[in-house]
C-alpha positions as CSV (number, residue, x, y, z in Angstrom):
1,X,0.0,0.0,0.0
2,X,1.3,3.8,-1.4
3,X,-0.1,7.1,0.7
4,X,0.8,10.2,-1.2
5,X,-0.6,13.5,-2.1
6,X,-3.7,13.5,-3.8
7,X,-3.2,15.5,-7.2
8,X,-6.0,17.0,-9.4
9,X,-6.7,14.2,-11.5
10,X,-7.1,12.1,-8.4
11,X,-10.5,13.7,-7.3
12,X,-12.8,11.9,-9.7
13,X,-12.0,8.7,-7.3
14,X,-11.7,10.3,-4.6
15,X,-15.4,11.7,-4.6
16,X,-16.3,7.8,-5.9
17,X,-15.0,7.0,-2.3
18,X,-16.8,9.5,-0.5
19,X,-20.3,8.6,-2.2
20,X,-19.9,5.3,-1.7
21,X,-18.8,6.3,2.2
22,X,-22.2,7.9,2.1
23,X,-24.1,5.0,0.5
24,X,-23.1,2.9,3.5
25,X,-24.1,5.4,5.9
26,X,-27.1,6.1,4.7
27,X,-28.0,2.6,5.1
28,X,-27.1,2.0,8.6
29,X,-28.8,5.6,9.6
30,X,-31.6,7.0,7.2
31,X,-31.4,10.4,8.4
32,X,-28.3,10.8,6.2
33,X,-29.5,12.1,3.2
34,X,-28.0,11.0,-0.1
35,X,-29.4,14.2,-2.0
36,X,-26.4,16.0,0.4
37,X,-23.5,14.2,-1.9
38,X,-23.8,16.8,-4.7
39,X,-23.3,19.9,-2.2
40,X,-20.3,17.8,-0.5
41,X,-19.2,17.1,-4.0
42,X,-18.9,20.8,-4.7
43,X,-17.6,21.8,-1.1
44,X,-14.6,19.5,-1.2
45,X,-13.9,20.6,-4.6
46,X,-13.5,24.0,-3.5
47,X,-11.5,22.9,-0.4
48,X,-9.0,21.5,-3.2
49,X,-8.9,24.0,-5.1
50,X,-8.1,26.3,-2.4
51,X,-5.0,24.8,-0.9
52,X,-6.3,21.9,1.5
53,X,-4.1,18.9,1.0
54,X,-5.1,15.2,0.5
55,X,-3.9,12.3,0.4
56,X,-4.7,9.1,-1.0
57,X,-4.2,5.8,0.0
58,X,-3.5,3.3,-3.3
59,X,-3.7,-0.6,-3.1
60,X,-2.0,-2.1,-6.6
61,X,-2.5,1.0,-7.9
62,X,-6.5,1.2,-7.4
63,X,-7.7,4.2,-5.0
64,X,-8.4,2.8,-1.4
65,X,-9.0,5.8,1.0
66,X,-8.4,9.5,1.5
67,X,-8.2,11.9,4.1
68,X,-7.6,15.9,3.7
């Protein structure tokens, strides 16, 4: 397993990870609301663009987790 800095490119997965995150949530507590994925979406996006760092975890090259 790789952790490095998360770069640009990265993001599409990384918000693939977080709505399936969400998914999973939502199942085991229906007051998380799926319709919120698209704000978060944009919110982190913004986060990114404005400096906060992220890194990814990589398993065989395949996206496994992420923190900021």
């Amino acid at each position: 397993m790789k952790i490095r800095k998360a770069t640009a490119k990265n993001m599409k997965e990384v918000f693939k990870l977080l709505h399936e995150y969400t998914e999973y949530e939502h199942k085991l507590d229906k007051n998380v609301r799926l319709e919120s994925l698209k704000k978060i979406e944009k919110e982190e996006s913004e986060h990114f663009k404005g400096g906060t760092i992220y890194f990814i975890a990589e398993d065989n090259g395949k996206i496994v987790g992420c923190l900021n």
